[in-house]
C-alpha positions as CSV (number, residue, x, y, z in Angstrom):
1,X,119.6,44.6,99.2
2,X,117.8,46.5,96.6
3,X,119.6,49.1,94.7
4,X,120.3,52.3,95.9
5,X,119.7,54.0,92.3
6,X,116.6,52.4,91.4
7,X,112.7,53.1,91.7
8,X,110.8,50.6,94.1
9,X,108.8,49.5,91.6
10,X,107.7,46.6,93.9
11,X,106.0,48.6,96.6
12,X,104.6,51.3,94.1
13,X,102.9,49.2,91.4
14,X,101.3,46.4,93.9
15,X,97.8,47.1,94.4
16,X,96.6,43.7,95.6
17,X,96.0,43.6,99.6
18,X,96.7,40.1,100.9
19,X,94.1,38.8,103.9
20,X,94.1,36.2,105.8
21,X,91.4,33.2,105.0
22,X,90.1,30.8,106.6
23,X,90.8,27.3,104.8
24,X,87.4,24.9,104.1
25,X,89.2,22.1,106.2
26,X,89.2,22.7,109.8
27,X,93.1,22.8,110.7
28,X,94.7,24.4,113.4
29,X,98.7,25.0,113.6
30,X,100.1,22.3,116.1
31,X,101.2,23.9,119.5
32,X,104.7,23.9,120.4
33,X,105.5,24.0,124.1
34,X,108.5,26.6,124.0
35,X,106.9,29.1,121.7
36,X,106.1,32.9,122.1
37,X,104.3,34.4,119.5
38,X,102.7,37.5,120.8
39,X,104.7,38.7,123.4
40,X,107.6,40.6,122.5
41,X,110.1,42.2,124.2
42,X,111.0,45.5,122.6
43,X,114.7,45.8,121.3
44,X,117.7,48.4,122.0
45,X,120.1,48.5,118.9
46,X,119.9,50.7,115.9
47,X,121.7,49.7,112.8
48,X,122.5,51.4,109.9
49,X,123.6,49.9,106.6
50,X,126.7,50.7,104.2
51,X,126.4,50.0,100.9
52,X,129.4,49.6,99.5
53,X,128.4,50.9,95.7
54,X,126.5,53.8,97.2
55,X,128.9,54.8,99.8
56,X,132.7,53.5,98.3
57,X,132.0,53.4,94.4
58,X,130.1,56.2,94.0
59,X,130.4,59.6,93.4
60,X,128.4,61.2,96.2
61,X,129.3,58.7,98.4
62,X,131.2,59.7,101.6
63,X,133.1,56.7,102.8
64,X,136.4,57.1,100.9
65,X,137.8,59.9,103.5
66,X,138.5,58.8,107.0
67,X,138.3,62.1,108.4
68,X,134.7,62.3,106.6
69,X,133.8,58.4,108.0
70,X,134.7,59.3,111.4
71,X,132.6,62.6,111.3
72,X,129.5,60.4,110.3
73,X,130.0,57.8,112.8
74,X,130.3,60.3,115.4
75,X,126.8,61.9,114.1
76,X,125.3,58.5,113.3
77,X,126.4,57.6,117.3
78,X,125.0,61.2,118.7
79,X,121.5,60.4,117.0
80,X,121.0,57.1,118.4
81,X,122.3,54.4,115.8
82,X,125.0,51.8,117.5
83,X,125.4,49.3,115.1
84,X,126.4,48.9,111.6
85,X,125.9,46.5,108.7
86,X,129.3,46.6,106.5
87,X,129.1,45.5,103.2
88,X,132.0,44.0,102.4
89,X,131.4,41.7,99.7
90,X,130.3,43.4,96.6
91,X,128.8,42.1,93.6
92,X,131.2,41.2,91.5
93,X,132.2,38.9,93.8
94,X,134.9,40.4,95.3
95,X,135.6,41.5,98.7
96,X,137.0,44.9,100.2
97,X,139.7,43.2,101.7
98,X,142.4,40.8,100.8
99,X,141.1,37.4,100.4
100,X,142.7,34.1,99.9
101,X,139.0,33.0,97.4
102,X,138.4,36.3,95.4
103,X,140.0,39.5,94.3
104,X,140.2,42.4,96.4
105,X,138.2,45.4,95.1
106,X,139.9,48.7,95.7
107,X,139.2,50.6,92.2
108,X,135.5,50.4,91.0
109,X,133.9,52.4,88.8
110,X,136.3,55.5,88.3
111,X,136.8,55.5,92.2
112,X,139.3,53.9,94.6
113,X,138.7,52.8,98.2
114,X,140.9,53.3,101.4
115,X,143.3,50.5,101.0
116,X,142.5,49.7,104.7
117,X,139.2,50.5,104.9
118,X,137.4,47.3,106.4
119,X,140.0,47.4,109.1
120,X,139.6,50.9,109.5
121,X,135.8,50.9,109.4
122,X,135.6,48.1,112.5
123,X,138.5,49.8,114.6
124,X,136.8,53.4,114.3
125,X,133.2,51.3,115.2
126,X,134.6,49.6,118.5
127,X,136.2,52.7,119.3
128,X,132.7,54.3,120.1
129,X,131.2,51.2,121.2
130,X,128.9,50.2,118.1
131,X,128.4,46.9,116.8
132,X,129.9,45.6,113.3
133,X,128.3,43.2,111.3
134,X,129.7,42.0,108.1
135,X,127.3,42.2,105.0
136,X,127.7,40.1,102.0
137,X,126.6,39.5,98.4
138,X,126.1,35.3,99.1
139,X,125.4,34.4,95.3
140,X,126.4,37.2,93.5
141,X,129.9,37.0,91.5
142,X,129.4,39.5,88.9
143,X,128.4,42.3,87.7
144,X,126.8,41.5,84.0
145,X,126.2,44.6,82.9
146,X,129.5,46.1,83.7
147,X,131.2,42.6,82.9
148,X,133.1,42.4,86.1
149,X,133.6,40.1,88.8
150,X,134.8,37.1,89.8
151,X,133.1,34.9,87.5
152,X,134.6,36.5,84.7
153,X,138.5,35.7,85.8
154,X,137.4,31.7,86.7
155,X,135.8,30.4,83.8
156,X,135.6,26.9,86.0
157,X,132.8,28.7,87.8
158,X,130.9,30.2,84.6
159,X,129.1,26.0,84.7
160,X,127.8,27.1,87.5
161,X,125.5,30.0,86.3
162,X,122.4,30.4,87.7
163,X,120.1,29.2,84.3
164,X,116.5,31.2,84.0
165,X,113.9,30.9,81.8
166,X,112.6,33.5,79.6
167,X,109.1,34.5,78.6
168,X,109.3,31.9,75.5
169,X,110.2,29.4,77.6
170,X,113.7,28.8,76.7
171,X,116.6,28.2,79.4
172,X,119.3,31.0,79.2
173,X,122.1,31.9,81.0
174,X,121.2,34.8,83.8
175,X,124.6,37.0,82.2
176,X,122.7,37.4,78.9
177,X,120.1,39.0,80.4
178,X,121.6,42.0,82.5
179,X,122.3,42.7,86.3
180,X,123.5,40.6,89.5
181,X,125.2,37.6,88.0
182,X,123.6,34.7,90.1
183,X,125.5,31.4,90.3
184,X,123.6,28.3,91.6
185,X,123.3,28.2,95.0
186,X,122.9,24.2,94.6
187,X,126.3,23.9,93.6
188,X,128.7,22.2,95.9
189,X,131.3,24.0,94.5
190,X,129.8,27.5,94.7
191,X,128.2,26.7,98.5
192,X,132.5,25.5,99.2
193,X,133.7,29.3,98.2
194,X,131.0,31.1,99.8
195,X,131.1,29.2,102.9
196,X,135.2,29.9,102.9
197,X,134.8,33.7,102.1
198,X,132.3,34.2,105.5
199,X,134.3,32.0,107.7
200,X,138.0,33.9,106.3
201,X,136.0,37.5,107.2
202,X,135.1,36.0,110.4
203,X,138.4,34.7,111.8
204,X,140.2,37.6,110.0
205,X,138.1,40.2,111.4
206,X,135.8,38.6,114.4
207,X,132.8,41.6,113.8
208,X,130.0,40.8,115.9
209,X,128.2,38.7,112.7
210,X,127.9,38.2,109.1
211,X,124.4,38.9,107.2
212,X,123.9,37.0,104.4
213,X,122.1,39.0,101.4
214,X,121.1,37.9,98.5
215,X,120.9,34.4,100.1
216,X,118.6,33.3,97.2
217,X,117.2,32.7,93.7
218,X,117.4,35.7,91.1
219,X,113.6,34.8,91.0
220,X,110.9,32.7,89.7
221,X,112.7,32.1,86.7
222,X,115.8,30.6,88.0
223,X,117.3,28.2,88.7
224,X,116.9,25.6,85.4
225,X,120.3,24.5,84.8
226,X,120.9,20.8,84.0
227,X,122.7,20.2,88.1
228,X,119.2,21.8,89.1
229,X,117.3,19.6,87.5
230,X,119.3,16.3,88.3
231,X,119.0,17.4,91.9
232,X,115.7,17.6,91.9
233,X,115.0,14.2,90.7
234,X,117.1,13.1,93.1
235,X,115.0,14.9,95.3
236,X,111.9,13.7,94.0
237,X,113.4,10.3,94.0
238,X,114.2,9.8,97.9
239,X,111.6,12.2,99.1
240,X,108.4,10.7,97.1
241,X,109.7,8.0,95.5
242,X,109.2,8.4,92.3
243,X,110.7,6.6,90.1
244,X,109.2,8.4,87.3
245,X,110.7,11.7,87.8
246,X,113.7,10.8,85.6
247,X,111.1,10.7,82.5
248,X,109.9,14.0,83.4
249,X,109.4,16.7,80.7
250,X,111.8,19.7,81.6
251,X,111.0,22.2,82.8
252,X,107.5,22.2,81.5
253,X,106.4,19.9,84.2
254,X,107.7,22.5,86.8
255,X,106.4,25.5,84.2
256,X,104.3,25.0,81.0
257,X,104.0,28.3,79.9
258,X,105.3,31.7,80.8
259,X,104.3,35.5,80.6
260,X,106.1,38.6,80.6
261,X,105.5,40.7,83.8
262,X,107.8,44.1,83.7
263,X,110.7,43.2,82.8
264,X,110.9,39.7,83.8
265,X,109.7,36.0,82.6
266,X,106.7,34.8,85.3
267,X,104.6,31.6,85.6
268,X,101.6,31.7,83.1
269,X,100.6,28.0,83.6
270,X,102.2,25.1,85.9
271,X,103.1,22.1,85.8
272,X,102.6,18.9,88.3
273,X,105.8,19.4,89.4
274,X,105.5,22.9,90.3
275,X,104.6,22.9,94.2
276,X,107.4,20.2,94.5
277,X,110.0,22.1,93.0
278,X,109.0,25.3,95.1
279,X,110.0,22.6,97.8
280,X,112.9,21.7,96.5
281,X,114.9,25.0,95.9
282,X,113.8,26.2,99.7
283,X,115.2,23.4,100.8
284,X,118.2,23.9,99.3
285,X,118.5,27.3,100.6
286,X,117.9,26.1,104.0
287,X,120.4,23.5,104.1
288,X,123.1,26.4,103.0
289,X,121.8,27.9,105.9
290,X,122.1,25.1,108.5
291,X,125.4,24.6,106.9
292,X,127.0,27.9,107.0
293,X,126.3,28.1,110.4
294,X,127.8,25.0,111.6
295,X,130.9,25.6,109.7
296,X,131.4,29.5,110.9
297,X,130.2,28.2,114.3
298,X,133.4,26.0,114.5
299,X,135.9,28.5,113.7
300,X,134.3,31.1,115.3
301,X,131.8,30.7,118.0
302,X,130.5,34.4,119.0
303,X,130.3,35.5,115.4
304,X,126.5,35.8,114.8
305,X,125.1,34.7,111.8
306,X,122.5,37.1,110.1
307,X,120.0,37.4,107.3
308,X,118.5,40.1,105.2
309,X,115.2,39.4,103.3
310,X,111.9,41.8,102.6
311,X,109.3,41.4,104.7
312,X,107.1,40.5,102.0
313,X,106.7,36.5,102.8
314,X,103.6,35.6,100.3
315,X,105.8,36.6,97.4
316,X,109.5,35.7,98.4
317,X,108.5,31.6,97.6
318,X,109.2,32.9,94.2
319,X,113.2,33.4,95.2
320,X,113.2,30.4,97.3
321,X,113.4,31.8,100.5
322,X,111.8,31.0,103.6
323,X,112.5,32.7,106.6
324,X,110.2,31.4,108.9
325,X,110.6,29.3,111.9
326,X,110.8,25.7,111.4
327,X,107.7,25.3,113.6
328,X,105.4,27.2,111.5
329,X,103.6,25.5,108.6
330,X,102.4,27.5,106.3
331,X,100.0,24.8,104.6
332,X,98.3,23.4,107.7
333,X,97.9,27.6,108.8
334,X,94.2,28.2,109.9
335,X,95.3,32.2,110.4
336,X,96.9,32.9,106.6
337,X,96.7,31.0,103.4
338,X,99.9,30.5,101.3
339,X,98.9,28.5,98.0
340,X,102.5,28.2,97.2
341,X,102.9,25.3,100.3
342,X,102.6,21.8,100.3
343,X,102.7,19.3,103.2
344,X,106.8,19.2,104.4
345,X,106.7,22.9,103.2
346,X,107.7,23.7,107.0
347,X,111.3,21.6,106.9
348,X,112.3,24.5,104.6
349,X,112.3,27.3,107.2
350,X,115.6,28.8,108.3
351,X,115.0,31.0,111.6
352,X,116.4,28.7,113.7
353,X,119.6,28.9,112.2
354,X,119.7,32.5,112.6
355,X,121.0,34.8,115.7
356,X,119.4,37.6,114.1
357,X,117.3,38.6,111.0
358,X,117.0,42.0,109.0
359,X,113.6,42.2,107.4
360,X,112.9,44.5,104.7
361,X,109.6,46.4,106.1
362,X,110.2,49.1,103.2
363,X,106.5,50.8,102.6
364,X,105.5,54.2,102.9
365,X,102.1,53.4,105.3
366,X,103.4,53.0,108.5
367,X,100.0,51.7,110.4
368,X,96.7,49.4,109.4
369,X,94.2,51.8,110.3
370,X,96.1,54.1,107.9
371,X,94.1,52.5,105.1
372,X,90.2,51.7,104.9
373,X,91.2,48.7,103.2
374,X,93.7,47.5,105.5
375,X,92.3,49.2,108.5
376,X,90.4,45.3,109.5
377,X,93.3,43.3,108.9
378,X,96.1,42.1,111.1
379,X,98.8,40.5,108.7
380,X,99.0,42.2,105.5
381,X,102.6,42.1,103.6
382,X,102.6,45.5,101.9
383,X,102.5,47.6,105.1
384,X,104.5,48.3,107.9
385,X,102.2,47.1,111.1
386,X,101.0,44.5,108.9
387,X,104.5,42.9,107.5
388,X,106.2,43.3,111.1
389,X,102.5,41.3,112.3
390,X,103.2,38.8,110.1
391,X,107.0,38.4,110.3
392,X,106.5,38.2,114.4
393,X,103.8,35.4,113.7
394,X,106.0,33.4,111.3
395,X,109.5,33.8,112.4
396,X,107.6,32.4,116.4
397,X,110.2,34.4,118.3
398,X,113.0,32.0,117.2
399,X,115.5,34.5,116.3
400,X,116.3,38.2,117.1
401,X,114.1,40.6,114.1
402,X,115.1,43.9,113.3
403,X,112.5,45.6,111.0
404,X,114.1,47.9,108.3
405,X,113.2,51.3,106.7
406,X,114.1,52.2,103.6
407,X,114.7,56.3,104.1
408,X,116.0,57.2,100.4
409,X,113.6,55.0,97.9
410,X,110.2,54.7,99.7
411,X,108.6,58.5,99.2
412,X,108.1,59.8,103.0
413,X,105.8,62.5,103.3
414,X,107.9,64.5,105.6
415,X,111.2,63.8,107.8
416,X,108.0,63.4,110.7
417,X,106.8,60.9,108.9
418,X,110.3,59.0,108.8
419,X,110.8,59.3,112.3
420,X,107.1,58.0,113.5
421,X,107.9,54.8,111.7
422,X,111.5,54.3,113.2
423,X,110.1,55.1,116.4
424,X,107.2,52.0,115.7
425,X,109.8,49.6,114.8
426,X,112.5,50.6,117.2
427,X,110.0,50.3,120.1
428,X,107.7,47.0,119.1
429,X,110.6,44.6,117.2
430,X,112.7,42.0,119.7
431,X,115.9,43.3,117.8
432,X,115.2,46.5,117.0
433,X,115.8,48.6,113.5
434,X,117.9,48.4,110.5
435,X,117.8,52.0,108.4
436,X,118.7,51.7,105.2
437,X,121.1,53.1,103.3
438,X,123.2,55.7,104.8
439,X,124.1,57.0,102.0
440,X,120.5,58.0,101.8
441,X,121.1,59.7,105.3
442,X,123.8,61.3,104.9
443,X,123.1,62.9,100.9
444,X,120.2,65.1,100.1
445,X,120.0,63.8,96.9
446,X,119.6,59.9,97.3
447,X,116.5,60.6,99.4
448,X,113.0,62.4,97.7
449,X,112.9,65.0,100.3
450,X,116.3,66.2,99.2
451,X,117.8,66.9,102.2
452,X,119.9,65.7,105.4
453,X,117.7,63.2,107.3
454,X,119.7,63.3,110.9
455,X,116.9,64.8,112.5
456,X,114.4,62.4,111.1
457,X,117.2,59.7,112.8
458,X,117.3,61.3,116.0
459,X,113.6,61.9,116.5
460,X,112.8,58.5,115.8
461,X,115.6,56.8,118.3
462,X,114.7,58.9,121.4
463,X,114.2,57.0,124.1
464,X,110.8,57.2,125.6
């Protein structure tokens, strides 16, 4: 998820509006007999997510007294919110529990945690009937800016960092340059341990499902480690056969030149591997996917397996992610035009191996008509009507959506204003809503209206 503490720059500084064009060749997306697209049934639960930094590790945060927890999930219950997303593995790498793969985190930064507080968190949940689901870190295992985590006490797993490339072009390790400590999600090794850490919480714990976050890239930028790039030419080898991949220049033929966009490095000019290698590390991600859930199908069947990404699908290529059905082909689309696709672009999409899906719909205008510029369109990704039009139409009704809010870092007008857009997504998604964090909920000051934001909740999850 993003973090609690700091400014959306994403949704604030965006001022391009993406439309939907019609491509010069006449295509059309190939039917598929079982598909719904536009008709949706509207969804019942209500989810809320915990933040483990915001709400454990933090000083405001309310989650270290269980007198206090049980007085929120009482009030979380009496507005309308049944289910909750636990985060439970934070990003160092290490989980709030005792774990045969990583440390167990009960001291973080100047504050301790309930020594029993995942157990404690899902018996006081099932006590009043709401759902648990387990959220996780996936390819996190530090913290570098701290210079804690898990990474930091197995130095066999520092070869796996996640390698980016900086705006001179050179290929550095991701710990040098601040934040969430990324290891390679290609490794076999680092896919082994996450895969054992989700299936231990599930047969430890059984909650109703895990939800992978930060099931991804860092970015554009990553990742350009020496295993990426020998994976790709294998890649390149059995999917094109091209035998002259080995000879390729890297990673200039994948990038040739980069610029500096805020704070991080960002295509200025590609190369003619470029497309290819957007390919490549979605793929990847999708076979973790198709992966994951075979293995915590096995050793536990009616845990449901979850994903959270934002909602804004004509940017996330650049993380590697594609959440989209498996059906829907984004280069042969005659409704929306992705440039980032290229024919096979479709065998990358992961819905299918989802039982549900958390999408981050976190923008301040709620409806289309809200904007003149937006007020003709159908998809567009920086919206909330918009993204959840577009999510519906790519995802094909393969997997349960829940649409989120964010309530503390997207600048509501007014607590109405907070509740008209729960009510939108609690009433038109198939799942229903995620509101995130909390902690923004619950303090005044981790939201911009400075105050409590129960009424906002409860407003919004009347039933009509």
């Amino acid at each position: 998820m993003l973090a609690i503490s700091s400014a959306l720059i994403l949704f604030t500084s965006l001022s391009g509006l993406f439309q939907g064009c019609k491509k010069e060749a006449k295509t059309v997306l190939p039917p598929v007999e079982d598909e719904i697209i536009e008709t949706w049934t509207p969804g019942h639960n209500a989810f809320v997510w915990v933040d483990a930094q915001a709400n454990v590790f933090q000083g405001p945060g309310r989650f270290r007294d269980k007198d206090d927890i049980k007085l929120i999930l009482d009030s979380l219950k009496h507005v309308g919110i049944n289910g909750l997303v636990l985060d439970i593995k934070h990003n160092t790498g290490f989980t709030l529990y005792e774990s045969a793969y990583t440390q167990k985190l009960s001291s973080y930064n100047g504050f301790t945690m309930l020594p029993d507080y995942v157990e404690f968190m899902v018996n006081e949940a099932r006590s009043r009937q709401m759902k648990i689901y387990f959220g996780i870190n996936t390819f996190v295992y530090g913290n570098s800016g701290t210079g804690t985590g898990y990474v930091y006490g197995n130095p066999d797993f520092r070869q796996y960092e996640s390698i980016v490339v900086n705006a001179s072009g050179n290929r550095v390790p991701i710990s040098t340059t601040g934040g969430n400590f990324f290891l390679n999600p290609a490794a076999e090794e680092v896919q082994e341990l996450t895969i054992g850490i989700i299936k231990e919480m599930a047969t430890k714990f059984q909650p109703d499902g895990i939800v992978l976050d930060y099931c991804r890239y860092r970015g554009i930028d990553a990742d350009f480690s020496d295993l990426s790039k020998e994976l790709f030419i294998r890649f390149l080898e059995e999917k094109y056969n091209d035998n002259q991949a080995k000879f390729m220049d890297f990673p200039k033929d994948i990038v040739s030149s980069w610029k500096v966009v805020g704070s991080n490095a960002e295509p200025n000019a590609t190369g003619k591997y470029y497309k290819k290698w957007l390919y490549f590390r979605a793929k990847v991600l999708r076979d973790f996917f198709a992966r994951t859930r075979q293995e915590l199908k096995a050793v536990a069947p009616s845990v449901e397996l979850g994903a959270y990404s934002g909602a804004w699908y004509n940017t996330y290529y650049q993380q590697g992610n594609n959440y989209a059905s498996e059906t829907y082909d984004p280069f042969y689309d005659e409704e929306l035009t992705f440039s980032f696709a290229i024919p096979g672009y479709k065998e990358t999409g992961y819905a299918e191996q989802l039982d549900l899906f958390f999408s981050g719909n976190y923008y301040k205008q709620l409806y289309l008509k809200d904007n003149p510029a937006t007020a003709n369109l159908k998809y567009h990704w920086w919206s909330i009507e918009g993204s959840m039009n577009g999510v519906e139409y790519i995802t094909r009704n393969k997997t349960k959506v829940y649409s989120g809010i964010d309530v503390g870092n997207v600048t509501f007008d007014s607590e109405a204003d907070i509740s008209e857009a729960i009510k939108y997504m609690y009433n038109r998604s198939n799942g229903g809503v995620l509101v995130f964090d909390v902690c923004h909920v619950t303090v005044p000051r981790y939201n911009p209206l400075r105050k409590g934001l129960w009424d906002a909740l409860e407003n919004g999850l009347k039933k009509e």
